[in-house]
Each structure stands twice: as structure tokens, then as C-alpha cells.
C-alpha positions in Angstrom: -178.8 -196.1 72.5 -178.7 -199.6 72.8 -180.9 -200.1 69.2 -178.0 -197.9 67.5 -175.2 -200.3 69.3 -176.8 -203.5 67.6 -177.3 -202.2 64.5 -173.7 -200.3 64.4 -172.9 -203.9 65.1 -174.9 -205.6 62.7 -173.6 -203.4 60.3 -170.0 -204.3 61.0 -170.7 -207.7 60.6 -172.0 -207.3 57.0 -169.5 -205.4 56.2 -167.1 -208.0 57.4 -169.0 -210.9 56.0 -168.7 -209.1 52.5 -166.2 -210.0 50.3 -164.4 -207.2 48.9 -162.0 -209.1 46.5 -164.6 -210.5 44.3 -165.6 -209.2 40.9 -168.9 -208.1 39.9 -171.5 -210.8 39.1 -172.8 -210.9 35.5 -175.4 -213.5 34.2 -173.9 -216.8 33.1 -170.6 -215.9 34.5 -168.2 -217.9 36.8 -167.6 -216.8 40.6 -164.7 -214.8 40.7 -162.1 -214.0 43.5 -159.5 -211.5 42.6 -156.3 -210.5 44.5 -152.6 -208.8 44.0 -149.5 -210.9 43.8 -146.2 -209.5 44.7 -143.8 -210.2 42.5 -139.8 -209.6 42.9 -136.4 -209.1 40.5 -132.9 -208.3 41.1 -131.2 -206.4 38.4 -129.1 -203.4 36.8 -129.7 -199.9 36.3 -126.8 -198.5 33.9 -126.2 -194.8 32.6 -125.3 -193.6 36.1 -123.0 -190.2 36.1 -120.6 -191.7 38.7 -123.8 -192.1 41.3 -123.4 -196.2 41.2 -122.4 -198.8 43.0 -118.6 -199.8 43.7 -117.9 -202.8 41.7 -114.4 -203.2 44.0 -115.7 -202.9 47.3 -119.4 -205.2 46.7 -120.0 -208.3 44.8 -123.9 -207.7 44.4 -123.5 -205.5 41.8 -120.5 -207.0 39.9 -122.4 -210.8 40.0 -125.3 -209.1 38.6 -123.3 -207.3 36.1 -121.4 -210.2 35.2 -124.8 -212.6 34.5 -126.5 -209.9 32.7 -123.6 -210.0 30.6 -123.4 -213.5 30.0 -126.8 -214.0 29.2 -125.9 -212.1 25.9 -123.3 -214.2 25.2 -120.3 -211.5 26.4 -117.8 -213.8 28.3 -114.7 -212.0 28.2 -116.3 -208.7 29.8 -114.2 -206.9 32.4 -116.8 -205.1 34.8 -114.3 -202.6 36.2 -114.9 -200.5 33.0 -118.5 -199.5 35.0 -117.1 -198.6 38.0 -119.9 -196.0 39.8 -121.8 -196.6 36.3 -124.3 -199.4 37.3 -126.3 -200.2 40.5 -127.7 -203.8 41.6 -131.4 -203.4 42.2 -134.5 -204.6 43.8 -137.7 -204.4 41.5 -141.3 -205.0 42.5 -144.9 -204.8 41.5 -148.2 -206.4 42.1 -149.6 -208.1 39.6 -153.6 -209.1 39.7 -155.1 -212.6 39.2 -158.1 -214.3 39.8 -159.5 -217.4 40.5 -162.4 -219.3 39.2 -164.7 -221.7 40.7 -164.1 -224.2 37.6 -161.0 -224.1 39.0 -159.2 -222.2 36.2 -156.9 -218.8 37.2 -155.9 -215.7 35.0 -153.0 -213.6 35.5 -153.1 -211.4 32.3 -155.4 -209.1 33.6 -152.6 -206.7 33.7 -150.7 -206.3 30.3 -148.3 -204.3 31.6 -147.3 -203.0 35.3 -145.7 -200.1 37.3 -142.3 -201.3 39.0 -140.5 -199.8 42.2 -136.7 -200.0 41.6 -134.4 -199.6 45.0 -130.8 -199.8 44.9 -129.0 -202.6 47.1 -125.5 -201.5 46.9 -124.1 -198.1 47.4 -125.2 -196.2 44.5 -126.0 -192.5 45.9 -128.4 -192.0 43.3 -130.1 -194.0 40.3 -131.7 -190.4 38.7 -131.0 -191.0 35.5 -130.5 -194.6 35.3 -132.4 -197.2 32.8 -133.1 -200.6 34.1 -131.8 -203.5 32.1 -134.8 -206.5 31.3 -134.7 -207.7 34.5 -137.7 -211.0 35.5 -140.1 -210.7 37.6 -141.3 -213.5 39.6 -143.5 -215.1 42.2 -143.0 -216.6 45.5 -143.7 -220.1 43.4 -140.3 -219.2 41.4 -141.8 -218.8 38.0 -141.2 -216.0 36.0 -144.5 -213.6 35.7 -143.6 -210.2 33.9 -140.5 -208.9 32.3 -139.3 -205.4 33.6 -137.5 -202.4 31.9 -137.1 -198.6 31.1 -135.9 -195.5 32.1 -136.5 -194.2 35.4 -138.2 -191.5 37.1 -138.0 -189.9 40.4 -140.7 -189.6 42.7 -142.4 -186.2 43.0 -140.8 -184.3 46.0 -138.8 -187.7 46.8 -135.9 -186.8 49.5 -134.3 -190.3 48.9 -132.6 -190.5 45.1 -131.8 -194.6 46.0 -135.6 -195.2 44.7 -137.6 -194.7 41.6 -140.5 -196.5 39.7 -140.9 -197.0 36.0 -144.8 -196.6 34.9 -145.9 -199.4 32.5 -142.2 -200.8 32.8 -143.3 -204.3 33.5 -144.4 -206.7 30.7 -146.4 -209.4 31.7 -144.8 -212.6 30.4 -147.8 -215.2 31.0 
């Protein structure tokens, strides 16, 4: 019993001693550690049948709304016209790098990623919405991925606020 106890323990201690993030060793390669960054955007889903967000009674979605707007060069734009037609949202994803020990990093492993979308105002639903190019960036504040697409439901998903867009996400660096 005992000899089972040490090596269950020994065990756990290689397994814990091992990384897990590291990529597989080839001849003449560089050491490589690997990991997932999150990475965050607010924007605007448009084409909602009167499921969005109340432009009158929240700013969140008007301010978006209203920058999106101007980035396109649209001053004069009166955001009432999309009452219950847009929602503000939250998108995310994880996006892979790695480190190498000559001190170099690559974040291009991915090409293109999967984004969550969550509404922040009161939309009821975003099923059939399209998110406008919204960036994605990291907790260092640069810009990572660009993100954009129709959206899909999750299978057998109960809350209609939430949706994902596979391969939405355009990685920018």
C-alpha cells in the first residue's frame, strides 16, 4: 500500500512538473511556450426585427451607434431611425501565441477566430443580427483581430441575448 502511495505520488509530481503549454520539440527548433490570450470588443449587431436595444432609454447602444457611424464619415446621422434595430455588444475570443527563447513571440498562429457576442443593453434577442467590424483587443490595448458576420444561435441555447460567429474574427497582426 504504501509503495502504490509513493508512486501515485511520484507520479503526480511528474505530471505537475510537466509543462503542458509547450509545443513539441523538433531538431534545430527554438523552445516554445504556447498559451491563449483573451481578447475583448464592444460593438453593434444591426438587422434586429424589433428585438434591440432602446436607443431612448440607454446610451451604450446609441454612443456605440453614433461612433460606428462616424468612423465612416456619417456626421449628420440621427440614431433614433434604429430604435429596437441594433444592440451594443460584448465580443470575445482567445487568440494563441507563443513565446520563443530568442526572445521573439508569434500571434498569427490563428488566421482567423471564433467570437462570442453578448448583448449589453436590453435587446431581447440578437437571432438574426450581423455584427458590424468591431476590434478586438488585448489587455495591453492594441488592436489584435478584427471581428464580423452574421450570427448564429447556440444549439438548444435557452438565452437568445448570446451567440458566436465561427471564423468571425480576423487576426490583424
Amino acid at each position: 500500500m504504501r509503495s502504490l502511495c509513493v508512486s501515485l505520488i511520484g507520479f503526480a509530481i511528474l505530471l505537475a512538473a510537466t509543462p503542458a503549454t509547450t509545443a513539441p520539440r523538433t531538431p534545430g527548433a527554438l523552445e516554445t511556450i504556447c498559451r491563449k490570450n483573451q481578447l475583448i470588443g464592444y460593438g453593434l449587431v444591426v438587422g434586429l426585427p424589433d428585438t434591440g436595444d432602446s436607443l431612448k432609454a440607454g446610451k451604450v447602444a446609441q454612443n456605440i451607434l453614433t461612433a460606428t457611424v462616424g468612423r465612416v464619415g456619417r456626421g449628420d446621422f440621427d440614431p433614433s431611425v434604429l430604435e429596437h434595430k441594433v444592440a451594443a455588444v460584448r465580443v470575445t475570443t482567445l487568440l494563441r501565441s507563443c513565446a520563443y527563447t530568442d526572445g521573439s513571440y508569434d500571434v498569427k498562429l490563428d488566421r482567423v477566430v471564433d467570437l462570442k457576442i453578448i448583448a449589453m443593453g436590453d435587446a431581447t434577442s440578437l437571432q438574426g443580427g450581423a455584427l458590424l467590424m468591431t476590434p478586438l483587443t488585448g489587455a495591453d490595448g492594441q488592436t489584435y483581430a478584427m471581428g464580423q458576420g452574421v450570427l448564429a444561435s447556440y444549439p438548444n441555447q435557452e438565452d437568445s441575448r448570446s451567440a458566436y460567429i465561427i471564423g468571425g474574427g480576423l487576426v490583424a497582426k
